[in-house]
TIDRENGU-863641 format. One record per residue (C-alpha): residue in three letters; x, y, z; residue number from 1. Coordinates in Angstrom, 2 decimals. Each point is the difference from the previous one (the first is absolute). Layout:
! TIDRENGU-863641
+---------+---------+---------+---------+-----+
: residuo :      xx :      yy :      zz : num :
+---------+---------+---------+---------+-----+
:     ALA :       X :       Y :       Z : NUM :
...
+---------+---------+---------+---------+-----+
//
This chain:
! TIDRENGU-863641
+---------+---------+---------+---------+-----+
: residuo :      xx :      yy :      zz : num :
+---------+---------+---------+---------+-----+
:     UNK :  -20.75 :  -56.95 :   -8.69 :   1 :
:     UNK :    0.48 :   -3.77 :    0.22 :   2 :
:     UNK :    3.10 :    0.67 :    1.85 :   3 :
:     UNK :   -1.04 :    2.19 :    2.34 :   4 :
:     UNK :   -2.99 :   -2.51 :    1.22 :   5 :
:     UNK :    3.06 :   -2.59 :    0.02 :   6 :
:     UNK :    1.84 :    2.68 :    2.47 :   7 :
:     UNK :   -3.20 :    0.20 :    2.52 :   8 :
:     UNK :   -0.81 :   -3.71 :   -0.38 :   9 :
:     UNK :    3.79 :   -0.47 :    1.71 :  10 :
:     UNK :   -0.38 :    2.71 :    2.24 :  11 :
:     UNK :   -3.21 :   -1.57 :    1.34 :  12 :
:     UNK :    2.14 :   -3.26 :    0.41 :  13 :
:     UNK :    2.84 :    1.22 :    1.46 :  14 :
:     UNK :   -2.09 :    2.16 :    2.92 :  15 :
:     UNK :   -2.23 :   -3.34 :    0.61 :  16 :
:     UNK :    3.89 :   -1.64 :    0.16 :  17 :
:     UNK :    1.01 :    2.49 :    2.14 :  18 :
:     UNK :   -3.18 :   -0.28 :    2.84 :  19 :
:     UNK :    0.66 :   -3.51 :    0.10 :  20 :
:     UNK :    3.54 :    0.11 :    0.58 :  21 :
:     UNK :   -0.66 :    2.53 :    3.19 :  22 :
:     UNK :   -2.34 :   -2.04 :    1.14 :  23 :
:     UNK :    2.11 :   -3.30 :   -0.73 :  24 :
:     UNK :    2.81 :    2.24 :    1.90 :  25 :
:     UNK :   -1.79 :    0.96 :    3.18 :  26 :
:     UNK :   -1.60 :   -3.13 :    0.91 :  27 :
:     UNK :    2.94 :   -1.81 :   -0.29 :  28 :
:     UNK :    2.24 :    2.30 :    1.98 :  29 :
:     UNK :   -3.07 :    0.32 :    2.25 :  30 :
:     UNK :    0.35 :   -3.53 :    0.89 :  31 :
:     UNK :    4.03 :    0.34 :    0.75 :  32 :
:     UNK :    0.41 :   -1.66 :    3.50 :  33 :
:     UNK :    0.87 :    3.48 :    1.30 :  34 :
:     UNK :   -1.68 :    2.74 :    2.47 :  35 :
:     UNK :    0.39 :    3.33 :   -0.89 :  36 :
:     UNK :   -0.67 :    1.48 :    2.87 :  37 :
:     UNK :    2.63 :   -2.13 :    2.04 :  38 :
:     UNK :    2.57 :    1.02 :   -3.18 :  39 :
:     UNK :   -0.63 :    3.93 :    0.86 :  40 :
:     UNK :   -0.29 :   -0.54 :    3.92 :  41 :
:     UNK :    2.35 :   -3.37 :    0.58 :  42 :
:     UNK :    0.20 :   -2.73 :    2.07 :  43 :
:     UNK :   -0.99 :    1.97 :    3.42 :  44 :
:     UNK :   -3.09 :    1.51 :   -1.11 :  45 :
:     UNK :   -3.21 :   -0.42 :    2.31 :  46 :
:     UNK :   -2.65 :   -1.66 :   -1.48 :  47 :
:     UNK :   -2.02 :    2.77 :    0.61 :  48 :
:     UNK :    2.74 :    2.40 :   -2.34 :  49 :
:     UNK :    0.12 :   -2.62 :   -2.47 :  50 :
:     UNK :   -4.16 :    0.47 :   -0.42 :  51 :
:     UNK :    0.05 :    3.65 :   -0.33 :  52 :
:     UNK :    2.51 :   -0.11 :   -2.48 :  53 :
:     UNK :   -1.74 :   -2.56 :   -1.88 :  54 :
:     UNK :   -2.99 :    2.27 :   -0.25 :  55 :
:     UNK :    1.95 :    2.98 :   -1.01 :  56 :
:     UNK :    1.23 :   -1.93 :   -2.69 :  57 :
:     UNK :   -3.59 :   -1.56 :   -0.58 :  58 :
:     UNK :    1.17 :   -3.29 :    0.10 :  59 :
:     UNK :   -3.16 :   -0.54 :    2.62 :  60 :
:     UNK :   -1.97 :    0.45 :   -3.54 :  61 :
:     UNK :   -1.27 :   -3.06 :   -1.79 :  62 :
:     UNK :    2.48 :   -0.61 :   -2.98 :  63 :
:     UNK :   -2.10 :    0.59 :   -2.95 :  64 :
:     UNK :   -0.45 :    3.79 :    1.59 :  65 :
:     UNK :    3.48 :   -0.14 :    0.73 :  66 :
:     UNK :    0.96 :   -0.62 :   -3.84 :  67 :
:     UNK :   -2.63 :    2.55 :   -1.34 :  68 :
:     UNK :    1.31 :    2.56 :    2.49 :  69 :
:     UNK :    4.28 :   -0.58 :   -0.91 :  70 :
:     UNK :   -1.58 :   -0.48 :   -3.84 :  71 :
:     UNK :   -1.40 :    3.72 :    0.41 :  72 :
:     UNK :    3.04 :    1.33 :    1.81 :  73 :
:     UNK :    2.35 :   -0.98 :   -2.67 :  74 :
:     UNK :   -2.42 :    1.65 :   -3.22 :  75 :
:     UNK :    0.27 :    3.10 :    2.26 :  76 :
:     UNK :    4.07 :   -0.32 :    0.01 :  77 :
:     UNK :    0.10 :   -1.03 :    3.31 :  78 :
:     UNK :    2.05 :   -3.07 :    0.68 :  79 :
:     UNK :   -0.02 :   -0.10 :    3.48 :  80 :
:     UNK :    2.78 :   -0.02 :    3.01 :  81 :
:     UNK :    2.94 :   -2.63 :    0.26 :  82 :
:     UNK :   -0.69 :   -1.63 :    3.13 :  83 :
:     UNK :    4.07 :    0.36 :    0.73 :  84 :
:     UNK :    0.92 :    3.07 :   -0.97 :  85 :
:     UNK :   -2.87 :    2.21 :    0.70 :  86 :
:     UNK :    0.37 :    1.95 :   -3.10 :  87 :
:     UNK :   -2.93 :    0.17 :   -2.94 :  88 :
:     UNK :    1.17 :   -3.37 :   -2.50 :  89 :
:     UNK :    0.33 :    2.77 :   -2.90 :  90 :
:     UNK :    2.53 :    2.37 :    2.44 :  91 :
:     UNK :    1.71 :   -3.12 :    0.77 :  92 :
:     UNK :    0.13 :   -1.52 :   -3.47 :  93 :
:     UNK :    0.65 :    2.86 :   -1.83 :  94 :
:     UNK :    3.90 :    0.52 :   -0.49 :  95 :
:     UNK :   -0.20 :   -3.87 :   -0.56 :  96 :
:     UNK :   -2.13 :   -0.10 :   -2.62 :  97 :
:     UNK :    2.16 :    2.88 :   -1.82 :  98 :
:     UNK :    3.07 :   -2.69 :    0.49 :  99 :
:     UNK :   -1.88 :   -2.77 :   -0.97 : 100 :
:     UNK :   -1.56 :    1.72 :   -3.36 : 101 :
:     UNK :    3.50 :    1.00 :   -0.75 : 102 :
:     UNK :    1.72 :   -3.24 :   -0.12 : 103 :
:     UNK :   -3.12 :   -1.37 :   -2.15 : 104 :
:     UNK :   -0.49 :    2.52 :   -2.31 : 105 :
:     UNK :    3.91 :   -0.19 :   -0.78 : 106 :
:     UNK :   -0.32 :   -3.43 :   -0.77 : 107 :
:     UNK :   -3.28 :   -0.04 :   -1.92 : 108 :
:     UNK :    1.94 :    3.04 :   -1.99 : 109 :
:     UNK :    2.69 :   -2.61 :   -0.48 : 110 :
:     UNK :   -1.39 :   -3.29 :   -0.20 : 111 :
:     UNK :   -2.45 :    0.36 :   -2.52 : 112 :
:     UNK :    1.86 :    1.47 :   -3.19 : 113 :
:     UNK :    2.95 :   -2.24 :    0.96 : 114 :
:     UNK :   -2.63 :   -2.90 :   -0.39 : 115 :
:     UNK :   -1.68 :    0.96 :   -3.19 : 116 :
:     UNK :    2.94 :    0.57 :   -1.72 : 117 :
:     UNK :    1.41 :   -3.62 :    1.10 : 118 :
:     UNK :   -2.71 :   -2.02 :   -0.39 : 119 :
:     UNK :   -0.62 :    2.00 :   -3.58 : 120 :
:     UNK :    3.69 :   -0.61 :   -1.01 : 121 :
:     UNK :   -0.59 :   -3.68 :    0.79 : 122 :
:     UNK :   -2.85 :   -0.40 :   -2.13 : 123 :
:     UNK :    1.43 :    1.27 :   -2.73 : 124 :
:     UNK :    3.48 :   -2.70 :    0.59 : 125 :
:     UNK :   -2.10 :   -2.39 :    0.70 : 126 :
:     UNK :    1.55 :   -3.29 :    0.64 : 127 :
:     UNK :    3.56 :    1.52 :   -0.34 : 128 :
:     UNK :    2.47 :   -0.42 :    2.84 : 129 :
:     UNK :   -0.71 :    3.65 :    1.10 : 130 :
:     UNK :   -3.77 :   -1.43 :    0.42 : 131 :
:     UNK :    0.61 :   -2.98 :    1.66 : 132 :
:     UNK :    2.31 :    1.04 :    2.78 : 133 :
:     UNK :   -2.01 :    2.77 :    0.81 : 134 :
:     UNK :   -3.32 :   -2.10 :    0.48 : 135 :
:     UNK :    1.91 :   -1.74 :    2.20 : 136 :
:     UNK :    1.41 :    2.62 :    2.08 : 137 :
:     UNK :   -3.34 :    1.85 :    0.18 : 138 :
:     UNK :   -1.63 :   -3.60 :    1.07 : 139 :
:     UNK :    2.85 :   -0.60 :    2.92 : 140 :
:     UNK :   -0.58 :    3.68 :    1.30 : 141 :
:     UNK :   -4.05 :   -0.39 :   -0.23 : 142 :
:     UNK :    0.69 :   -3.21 :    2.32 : 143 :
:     UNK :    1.69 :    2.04 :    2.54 : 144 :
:     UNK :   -1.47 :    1.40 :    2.80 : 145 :
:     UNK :    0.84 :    3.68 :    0.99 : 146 :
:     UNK :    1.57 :   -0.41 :    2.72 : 147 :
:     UNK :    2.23 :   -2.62 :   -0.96 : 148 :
:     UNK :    0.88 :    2.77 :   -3.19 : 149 :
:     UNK :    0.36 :    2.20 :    2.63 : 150 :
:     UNK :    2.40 :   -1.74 :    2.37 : 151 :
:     UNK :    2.20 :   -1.14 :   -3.29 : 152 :
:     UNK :    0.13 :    3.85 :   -1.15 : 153 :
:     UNK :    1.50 :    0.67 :    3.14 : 154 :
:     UNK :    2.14 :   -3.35 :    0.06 : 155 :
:     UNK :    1.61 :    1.37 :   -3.53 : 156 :
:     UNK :    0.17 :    3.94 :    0.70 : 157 :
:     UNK :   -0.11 :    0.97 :    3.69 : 158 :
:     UNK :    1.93 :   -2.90 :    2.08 : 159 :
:     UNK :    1.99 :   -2.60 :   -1.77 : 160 :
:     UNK :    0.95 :    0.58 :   -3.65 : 161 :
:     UNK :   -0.61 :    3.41 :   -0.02 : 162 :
:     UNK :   -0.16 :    3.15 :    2.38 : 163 :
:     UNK :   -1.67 :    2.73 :   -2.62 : 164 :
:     UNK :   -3.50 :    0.24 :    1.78 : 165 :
:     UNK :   -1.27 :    0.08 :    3.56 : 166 :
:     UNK :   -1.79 :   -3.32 :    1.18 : 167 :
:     UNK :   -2.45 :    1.61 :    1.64 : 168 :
:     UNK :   -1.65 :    4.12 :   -0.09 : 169 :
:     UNK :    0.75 :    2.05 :    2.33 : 170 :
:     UNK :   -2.65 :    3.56 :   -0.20 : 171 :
:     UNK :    0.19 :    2.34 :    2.31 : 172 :
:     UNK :   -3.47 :    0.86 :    1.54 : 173 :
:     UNK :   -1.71 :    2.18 :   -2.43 : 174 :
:     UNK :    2.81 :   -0.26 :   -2.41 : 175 :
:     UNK :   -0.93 :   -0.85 :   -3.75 : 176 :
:     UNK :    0.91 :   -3.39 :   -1.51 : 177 :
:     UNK :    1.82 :    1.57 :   -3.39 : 178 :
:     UNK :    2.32 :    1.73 :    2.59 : 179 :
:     UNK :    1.70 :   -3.58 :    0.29 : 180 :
:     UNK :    0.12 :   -1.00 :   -3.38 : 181 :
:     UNK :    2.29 :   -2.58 :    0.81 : 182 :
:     UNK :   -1.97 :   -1.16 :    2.52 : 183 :
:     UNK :   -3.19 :   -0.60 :   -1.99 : 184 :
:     UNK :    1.91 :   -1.59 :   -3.16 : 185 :
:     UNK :   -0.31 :   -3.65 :    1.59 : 186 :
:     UNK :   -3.52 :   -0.38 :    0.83 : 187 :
:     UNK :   -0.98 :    2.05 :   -3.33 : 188 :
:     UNK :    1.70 :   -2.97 :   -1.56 : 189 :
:     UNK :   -1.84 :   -2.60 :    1.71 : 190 :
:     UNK :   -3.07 :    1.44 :   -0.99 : 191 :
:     UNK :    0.78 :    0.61 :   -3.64 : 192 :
:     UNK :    1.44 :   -3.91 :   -0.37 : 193 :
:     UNK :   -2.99 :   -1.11 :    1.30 : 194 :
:     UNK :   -2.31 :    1.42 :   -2.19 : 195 :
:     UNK :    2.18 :   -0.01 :   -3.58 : 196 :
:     UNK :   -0.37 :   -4.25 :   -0.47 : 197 :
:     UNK :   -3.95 :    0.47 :    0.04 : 198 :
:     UNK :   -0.36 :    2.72 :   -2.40 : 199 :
:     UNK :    3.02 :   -0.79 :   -2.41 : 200 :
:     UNK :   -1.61 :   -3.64 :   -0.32 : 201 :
:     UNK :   -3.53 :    0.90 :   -0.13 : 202 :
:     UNK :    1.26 :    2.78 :   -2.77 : 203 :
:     UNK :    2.08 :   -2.98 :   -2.03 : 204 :
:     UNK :   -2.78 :   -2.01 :   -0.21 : 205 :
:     UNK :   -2.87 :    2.62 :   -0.86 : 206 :
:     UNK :    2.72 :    1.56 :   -2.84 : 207 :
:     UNK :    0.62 :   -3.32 :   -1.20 : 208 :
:     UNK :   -3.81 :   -0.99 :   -0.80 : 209 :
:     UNK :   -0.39 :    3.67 :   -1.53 : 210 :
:     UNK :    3.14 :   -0.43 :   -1.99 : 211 :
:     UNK :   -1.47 :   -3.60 :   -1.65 : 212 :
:     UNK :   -3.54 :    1.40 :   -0.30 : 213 :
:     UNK :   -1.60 :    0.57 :   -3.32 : 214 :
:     UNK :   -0.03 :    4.17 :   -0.32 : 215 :
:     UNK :    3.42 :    0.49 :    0.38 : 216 :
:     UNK :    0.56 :   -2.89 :   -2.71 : 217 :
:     UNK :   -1.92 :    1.77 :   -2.18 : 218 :
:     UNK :    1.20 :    3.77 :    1.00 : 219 :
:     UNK :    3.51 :   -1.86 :   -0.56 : 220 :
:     UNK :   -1.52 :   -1.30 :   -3.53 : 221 :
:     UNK :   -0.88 :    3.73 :   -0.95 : 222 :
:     UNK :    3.66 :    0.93 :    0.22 : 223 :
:     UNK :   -0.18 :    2.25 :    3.54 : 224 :
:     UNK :    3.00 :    0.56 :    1.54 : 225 :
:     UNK :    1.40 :   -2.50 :    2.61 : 226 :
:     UNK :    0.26 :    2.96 :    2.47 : 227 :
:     UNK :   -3.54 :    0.95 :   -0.54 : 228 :
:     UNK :   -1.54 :   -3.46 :   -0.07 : 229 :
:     UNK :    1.56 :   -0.30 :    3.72 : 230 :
:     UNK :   -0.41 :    3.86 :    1.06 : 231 :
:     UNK :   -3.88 :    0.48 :   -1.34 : 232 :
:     UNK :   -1.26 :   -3.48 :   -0.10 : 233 :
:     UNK :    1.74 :   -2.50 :    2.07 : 234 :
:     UNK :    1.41 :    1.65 :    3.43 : 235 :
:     UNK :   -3.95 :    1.94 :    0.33 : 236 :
:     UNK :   -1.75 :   -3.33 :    0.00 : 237 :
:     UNK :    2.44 :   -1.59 :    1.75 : 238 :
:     UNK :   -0.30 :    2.23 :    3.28 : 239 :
:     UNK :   -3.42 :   -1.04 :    0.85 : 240 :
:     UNK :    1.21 :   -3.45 :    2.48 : 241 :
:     UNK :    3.10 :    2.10 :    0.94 : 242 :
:     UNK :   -2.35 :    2.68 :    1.40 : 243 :
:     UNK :   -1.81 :   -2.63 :    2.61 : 244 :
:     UNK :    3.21 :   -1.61 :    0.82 : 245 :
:     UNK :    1.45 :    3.62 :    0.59 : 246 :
:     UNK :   -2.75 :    0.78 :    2.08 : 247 :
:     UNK :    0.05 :   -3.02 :    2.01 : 248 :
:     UNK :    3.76 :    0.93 :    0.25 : 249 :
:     UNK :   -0.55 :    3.69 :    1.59 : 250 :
:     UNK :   -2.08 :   -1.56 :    2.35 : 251 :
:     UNK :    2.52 :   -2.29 :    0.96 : 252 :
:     UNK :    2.74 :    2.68 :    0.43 : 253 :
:     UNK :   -2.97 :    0.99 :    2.85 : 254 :
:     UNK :    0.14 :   -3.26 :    1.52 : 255 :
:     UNK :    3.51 :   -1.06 :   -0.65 : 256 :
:     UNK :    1.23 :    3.40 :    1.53 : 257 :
:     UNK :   -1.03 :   -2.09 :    3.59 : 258 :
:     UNK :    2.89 :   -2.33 :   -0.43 : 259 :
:     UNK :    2.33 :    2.20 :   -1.47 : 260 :
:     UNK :   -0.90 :    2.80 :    2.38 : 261 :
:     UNK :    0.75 :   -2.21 :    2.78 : 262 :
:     UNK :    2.73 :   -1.48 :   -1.59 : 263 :
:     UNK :    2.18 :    3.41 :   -0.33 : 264 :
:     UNK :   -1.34 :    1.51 :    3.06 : 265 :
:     UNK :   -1.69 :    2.36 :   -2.18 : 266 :
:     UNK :   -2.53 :    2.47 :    1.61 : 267 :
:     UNK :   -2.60 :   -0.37 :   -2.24 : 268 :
:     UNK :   -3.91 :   -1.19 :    0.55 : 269 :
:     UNK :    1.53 :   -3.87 :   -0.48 : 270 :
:     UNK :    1.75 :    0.21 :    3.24 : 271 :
:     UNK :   -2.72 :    1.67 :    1.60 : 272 :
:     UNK :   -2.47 :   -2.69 :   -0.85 : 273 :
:     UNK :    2.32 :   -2.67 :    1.26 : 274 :
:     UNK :    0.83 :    2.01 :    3.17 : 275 :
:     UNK :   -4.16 :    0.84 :    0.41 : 276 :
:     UNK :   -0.56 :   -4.20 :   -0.75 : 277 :
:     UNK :    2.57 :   -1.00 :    2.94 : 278 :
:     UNK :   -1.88 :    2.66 :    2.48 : 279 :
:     UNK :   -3.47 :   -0.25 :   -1.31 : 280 :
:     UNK :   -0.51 :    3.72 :   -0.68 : 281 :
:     UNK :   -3.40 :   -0.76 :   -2.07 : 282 :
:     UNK :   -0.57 :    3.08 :   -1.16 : 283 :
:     UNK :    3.42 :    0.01 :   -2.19 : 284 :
:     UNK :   -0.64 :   -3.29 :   -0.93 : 285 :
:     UNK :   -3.61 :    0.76 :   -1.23 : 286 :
:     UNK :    1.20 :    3.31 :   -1.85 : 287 :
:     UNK :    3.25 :   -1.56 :   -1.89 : 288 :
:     UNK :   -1.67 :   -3.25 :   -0.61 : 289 :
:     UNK :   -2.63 :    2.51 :   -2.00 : 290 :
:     UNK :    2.13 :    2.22 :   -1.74 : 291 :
:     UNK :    1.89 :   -3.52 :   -1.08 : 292 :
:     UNK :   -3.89 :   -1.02 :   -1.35 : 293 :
:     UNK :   -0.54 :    3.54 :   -1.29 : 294 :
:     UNK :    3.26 :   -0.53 :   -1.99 : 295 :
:     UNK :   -0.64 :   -2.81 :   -1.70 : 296 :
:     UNK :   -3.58 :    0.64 :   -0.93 : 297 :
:     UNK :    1.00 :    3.45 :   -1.39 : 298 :
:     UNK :    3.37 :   -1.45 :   -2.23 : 299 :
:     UNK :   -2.38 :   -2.96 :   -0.95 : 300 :
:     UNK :   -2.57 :    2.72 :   -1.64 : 301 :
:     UNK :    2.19 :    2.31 :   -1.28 : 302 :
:     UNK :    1.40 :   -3.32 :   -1.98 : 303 :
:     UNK :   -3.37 :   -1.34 :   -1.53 : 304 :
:     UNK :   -0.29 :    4.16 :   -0.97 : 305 :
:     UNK :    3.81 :   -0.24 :   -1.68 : 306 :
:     UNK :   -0.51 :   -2.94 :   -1.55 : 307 :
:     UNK :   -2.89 :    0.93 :   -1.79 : 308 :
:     UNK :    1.05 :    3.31 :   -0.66 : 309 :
:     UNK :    3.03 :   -1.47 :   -1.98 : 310 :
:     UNK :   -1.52 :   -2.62 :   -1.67 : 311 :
:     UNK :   -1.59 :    0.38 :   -3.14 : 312 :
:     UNK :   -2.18 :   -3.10 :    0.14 : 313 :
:     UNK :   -1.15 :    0.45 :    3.34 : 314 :
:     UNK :   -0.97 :    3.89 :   -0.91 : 315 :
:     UNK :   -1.82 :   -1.36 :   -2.93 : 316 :
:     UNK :   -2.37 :   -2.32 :    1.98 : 317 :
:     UNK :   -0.75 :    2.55 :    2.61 : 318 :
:     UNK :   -1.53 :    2.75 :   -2.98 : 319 :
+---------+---------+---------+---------+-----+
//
């Protein structure tokens, strides 16, 4: 029962999150120095166009009623109409989300055993030269930005060293992502070295303190297996940091996607935020910069869930 209130107690947080963000969201793309109405119409329109347009749009309505009206649309499913292409935003953004998920789901698939095991396995040799050269690899690749992982990935395997991967994707319209495997290797890459250093570390450092507290010393004392005092006792109560940081993590494959998107000519929602940024098409910009929001309020609850979930002491207090 007391972790069920804990689950509605979140959920209550993360929809008061949520309204603020979409309101934090409009009003700031709101204010964009940008006219919709020339964007749809251009530079030639009458004056007397660009007013009936506005108030087809209702952008002739005071803003608050402006917000509460979009606000409404967007609980209904509707997301509106991109201002350049005339299609509905979820027509338009459809096959790009599909390519977008794709790429981050393959590298949250991949990213996050690869990081528990390493940052586990460096606990446990702590100090050793396996421990100490990896810390230090993980802290040079958390320092890099993606795009400058990016642009060395294709340095090393797609112009100068090596020629095994395409430096940018090339998709056919409609066309799949996984039906250019090769294609999608480099920027699955970037995304998975980006988020390993984070979770490895945090997972280190949370395995360490577990491994020097006082219950496995004495679980130790009682003669239990070494397998079992890291299987059934350390690695559960070690997970509870990792889950934030992997949370925090997934929502940064959302946001990092932008750069990497762009970077690879992918056709994903990253490049078409950047290309609805350069032409102020505010309704994509309102709707991705949302779902980005939605993202990370959603992996930061299902985290605080996890983590109690999978540790003992924290399921204790809540009963």
């Amino acid at each position: 029962m007391g972790i069920f209130k804990f689950v509605l107690r979140r959920l209550a947080f993360g929809l008061g999150a949520l309204i603020a963000i979409s309101a934090a969201i409009f009003f700031v793309t709101q204010g964009l120095p940008a006219d919709p109405a020339k964007t749809i119409l251009g530079r030639d329109a009458t004056p007397e166009n660009l007013e009936a347009l506005r108030a087809v749009l209702g952008l002739d309505r005071p803003l608050l009623s402006q917000y509460f009206g979009w606000l409404a649309d967007v609980v209904r499913g509707d997301f509106g109409t991109s201002f350049t292409t005339q299609m509905s935003v979820s027509t338009y953004l459809g096959p790009r989300f599909g390519n977008s998920l794709f790429i981050m789901l393959v590298g949250t698939i991949l990213s996050i055993p690869i990081s528990l095991i390493l940052g586990g396995y460096m606990a446990l040799k702590r100090d050793s030269l396996f421990d100490t050269s990896s810390s230090f690899t993980t802290l040079v690749f958390a320092a890099l930005p993606e795009f400058v992982m990016g642009t060395g990935l294709i340095v090393i395997f797609a112009t100068t060293v090596f020629q095994w991967f395409p430096a940018v994707v090339f998709l056919e319209e409609g066309a799949a992502p996984w039906t250019n495997p090769m294609g999608v290797v480099l920027p699955i890459t970037t995304l998975v070295l980006g988020c390993i250093p984070y979770v490895s570390r945090t997972m280190r450092a949370s395995m360490v303190e577990v491994l020097e507290s006082d219950y496995i010393e004495m679980a130790r004392l009682k003669g239990v297996s070494e397998r079992n005092v890291l299987l059934r006792h350390a690695f559960p109560n070690a997970l509870g940091p990792v889950f934030q940081v992997s949370a925090l993590n997934i929502a940064y494959l959302v946001g990092g996607a932008v750069i990497v998107e762009r970077l690879f000519n992918y056709p994903g929602v990253g490049s078409a935020l950047t290309d609805a940024i350069r032409v102020r098409d505010l309704p994509v910009i309102q709707f991705l910069s949302l779902l980005i929001g939605g993202v990370y309020v959603l992996t930061n609850l299902v985290a605080d869930v996890a983590t109690v979930l999978v540790t003992p002491r924290l399921r204790t207090t809540l009963k």
